[in-house]
N, C-alpha and C positions, 0 to 999 in steps of 0.2 A: 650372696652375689649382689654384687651394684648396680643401681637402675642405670648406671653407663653403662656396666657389663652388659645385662641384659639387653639395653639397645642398640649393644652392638650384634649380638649374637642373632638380632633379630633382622640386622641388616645384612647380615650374612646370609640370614637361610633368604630373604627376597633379592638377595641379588644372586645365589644358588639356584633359588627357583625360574629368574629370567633368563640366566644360561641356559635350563634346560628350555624353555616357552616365551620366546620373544614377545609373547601376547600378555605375560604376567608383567606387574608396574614394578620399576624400581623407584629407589630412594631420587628425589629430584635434586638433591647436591654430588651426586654422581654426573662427572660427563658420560653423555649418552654416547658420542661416537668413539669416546676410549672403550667405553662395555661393549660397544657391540664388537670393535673389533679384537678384544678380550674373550667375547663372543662365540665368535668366527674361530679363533686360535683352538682354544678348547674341543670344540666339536667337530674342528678337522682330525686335532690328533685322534679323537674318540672313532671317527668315520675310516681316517687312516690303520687302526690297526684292525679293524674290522672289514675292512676290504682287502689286506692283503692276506689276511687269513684266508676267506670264501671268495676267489675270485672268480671261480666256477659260477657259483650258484648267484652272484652278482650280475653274471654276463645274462641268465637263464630267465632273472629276474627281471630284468632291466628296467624298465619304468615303475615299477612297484617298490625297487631298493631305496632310492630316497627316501621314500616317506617310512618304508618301513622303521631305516635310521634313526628318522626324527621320532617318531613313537616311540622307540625305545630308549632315545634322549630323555624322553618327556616322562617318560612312565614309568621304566626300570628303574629299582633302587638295587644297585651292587652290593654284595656282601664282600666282598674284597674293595682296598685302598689301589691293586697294582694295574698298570695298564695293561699288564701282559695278560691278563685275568678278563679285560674286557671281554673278548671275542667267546671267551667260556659264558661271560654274563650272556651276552648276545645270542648266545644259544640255548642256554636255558629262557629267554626270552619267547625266543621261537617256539622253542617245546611247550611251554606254558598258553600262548596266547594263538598261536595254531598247529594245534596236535597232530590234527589232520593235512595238514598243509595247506595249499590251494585246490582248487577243484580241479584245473589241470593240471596237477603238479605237485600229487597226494605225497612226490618224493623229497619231496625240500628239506626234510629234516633230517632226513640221513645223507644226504645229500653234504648238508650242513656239518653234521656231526662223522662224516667222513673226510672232510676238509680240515676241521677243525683238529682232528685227533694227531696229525702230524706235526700240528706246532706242540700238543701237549707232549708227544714223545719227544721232539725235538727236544723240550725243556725238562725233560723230567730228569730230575737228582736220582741215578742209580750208581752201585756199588757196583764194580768190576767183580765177575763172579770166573772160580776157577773152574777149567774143562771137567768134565764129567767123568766119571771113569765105573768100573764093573762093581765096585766094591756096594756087597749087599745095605753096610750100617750106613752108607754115605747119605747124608741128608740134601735133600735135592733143591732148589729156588729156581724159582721163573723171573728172570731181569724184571727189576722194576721199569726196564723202555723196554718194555713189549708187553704189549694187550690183545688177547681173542675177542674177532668181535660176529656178531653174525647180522645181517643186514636182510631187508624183505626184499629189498631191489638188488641189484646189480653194479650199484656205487660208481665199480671201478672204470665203467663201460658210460656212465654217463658224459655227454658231451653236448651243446648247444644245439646240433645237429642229432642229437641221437638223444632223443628226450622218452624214455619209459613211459607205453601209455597205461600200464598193469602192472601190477609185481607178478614175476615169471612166478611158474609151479614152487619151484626152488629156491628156499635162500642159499647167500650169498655168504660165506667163511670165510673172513680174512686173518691172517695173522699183520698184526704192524708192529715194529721194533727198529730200536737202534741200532747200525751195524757197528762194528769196529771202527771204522773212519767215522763216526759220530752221522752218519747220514740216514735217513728213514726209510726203510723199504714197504713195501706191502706184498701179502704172500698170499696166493688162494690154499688154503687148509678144507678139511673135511669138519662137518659137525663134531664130529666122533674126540678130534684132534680140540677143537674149541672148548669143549666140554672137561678133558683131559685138563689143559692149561688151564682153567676159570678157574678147576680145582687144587691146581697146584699153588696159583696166584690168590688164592684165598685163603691158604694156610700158611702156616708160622715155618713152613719147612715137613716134607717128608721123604720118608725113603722110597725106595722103586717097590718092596710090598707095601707099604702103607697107601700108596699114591694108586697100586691097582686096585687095592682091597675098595678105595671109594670108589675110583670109576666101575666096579664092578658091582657097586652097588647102586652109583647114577644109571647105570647102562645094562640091566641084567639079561636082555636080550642077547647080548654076546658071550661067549662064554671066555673063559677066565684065560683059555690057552692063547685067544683070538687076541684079549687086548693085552697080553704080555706081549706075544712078538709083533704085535703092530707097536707099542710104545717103545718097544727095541730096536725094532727098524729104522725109526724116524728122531732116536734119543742122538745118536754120532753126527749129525746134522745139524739139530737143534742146538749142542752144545757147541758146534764148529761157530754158529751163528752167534753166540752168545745170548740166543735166549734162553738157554736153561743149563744150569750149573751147581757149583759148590759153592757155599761162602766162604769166602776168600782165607779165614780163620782157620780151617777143616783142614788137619792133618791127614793125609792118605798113611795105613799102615805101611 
């Protein structure tokens, strides 16, 4: 590489580093007021997809958001080039640099990461799966849009006005997925049901005994009759829903 290459490469990363900290020097044959509002441009879109992701936890935050933004301007290094990926960066942000949240507001992270999860289903590439039906050899999938999730707070219930000062006794079970009209729902589910799904969405595919045989061995508490016809109950639904089904491939005899 050529000492021009190389000095340009180096002008790159400090004019990189002044977009992210207006406080770091740029090159002095740069105009200053085209960089800054070079600037400005960049770190709106970066501000922009990150508030409309969390605009909950935005309004809850209010005078702390700004700065938090510019800290993670300044500090985060993305593992992703896409902007759609920002608001993921941003949250692994949060989770990394406060675990615990705030002292009033120990809930910001699921908060966060319950805001967050309806743009990733929104965009998540799933394969249309066929309705479900009784056949024992039938190999079963859980929509790649839809995730079990279990939360310490109460998520669904938080509002500006109704700020959790503890996490209740009980968590909180949500199912989230993509319906047929491409829109995102959220479902309150039981543990039982969460646990069920994590393990179907963590396998390559199984049939309705394989798929008891683990829950019955996550869950041996209940006995084997219990979570057959509760998984029976609640399968002609799930599959109406299109969160759980057949690949699409799968010939019914």
């Amino acid at each position: 590489m050529s000492a021009n290459e190389m000095n340009f490469i180096d002008r790159e990363y400090q004019l990189a580093a002044h977009l992210r900290d207006s406080r770091q020097p740029i090159d002095s044959a740069l105009d200053s007021r085209r960089v800054a509002v070079y600037r400005e441009l960049t770190r709106n879109n970066i501000y922009g997809f990150i508030d409309n992701t969390f605009p909950l936890t935005r309004q809850i935050l209010a005078d702390k958001w700004p700065s938090l933004l510019d800290e993670f301007v300044r500090q985060h290094r993305c593992s992703s080039p896409l902007f759609l990926d920002i608001p993921a960066e941003f949250l692994a942000y949060m989770q990394q640099h406060y675990a615990d949240g705030f002292d009033d507001k120990p809930f910001i992270n699921e908060l966060l990461h319950y805001e967050w999860i309806e743009l990733d289903i929104a965009t998540k590439q799933a394969e249309d799966l066929s309705p479900w039906h009784s056949d024992k050899d039938a190999i079963l999938h859980c929509s790649q849009a839809a995730v079990a999730l279990s939360y310490r707070y109460a998520v669904q219930h938080i509002a500006v006005d109704q700020l959790p000062q503890q996490a209740p006794e009980h968590a909180t079970h949500l199912l989230v997925y993509r319906d047929h009209d491409d829109e995102v729902t959220f479902m309150e589910i039981s543990a039982l049901l969460v646990i069920a799904l994590q393990l179907l969405t963590n396998s390559a595919g199984l049939t309705m005994e394989q798929w008891l045989a683990q829950l019955s061995q996550h869950c041996p508490q209940f006995p084997a009759d219990v979570l057959s016809h509760g998984l029976g109950a609640i399968m002609p639904e799930l599959s109406q829903r299109g969160i759980i089904g057949l690949a699409t491939e799968y010939d019914a005899p």
